[in-house]
Phi, psi and omega in degrees: 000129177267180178294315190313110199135325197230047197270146181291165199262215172258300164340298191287344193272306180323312193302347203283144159257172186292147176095293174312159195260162159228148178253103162282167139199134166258330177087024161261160174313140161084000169243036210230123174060039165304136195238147205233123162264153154303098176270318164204178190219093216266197158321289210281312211241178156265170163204130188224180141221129184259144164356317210227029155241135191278324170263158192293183168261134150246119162249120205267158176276335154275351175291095162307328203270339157258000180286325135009315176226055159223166174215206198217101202256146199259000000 
């Protein structure tokens, strides 16, 4: 099951402090409930490490391709 439908917005990606968790799931195999932390949260952008990468991420808060399958794990 993806994300797609209820995937964060630009507003809600601003909103993260460092310490929050995030969920991908895209709905490929091995890409379904990666759970990703917030290391920090600039203007424009994220910055996570995701469980199963040794380097971080940047995600700008409007990049639909990755907001789209990510959320807030609660």
């Amino acid at each position: 099951m993806t994300t797609k439908g209820t995937h964060m917005n630009a507003d809600q990606m601003k909103s993260l402090t460092s310490g929050d968790i995030l969920v991908y799931d895209d709905g490929r195999a091995g890409h379904a409930g990666v759970k990703a932390v917030v290391l920090s949260n600039h203007e424009n952008c994220v910055i996570v490490q995701f469980e199963d990468r040794a380097d971080t991420t940047t995600i700008k808060h409007d990049e639909v391709g990755w907001t789209e399958y990510l959320k807030r794990s609660h």
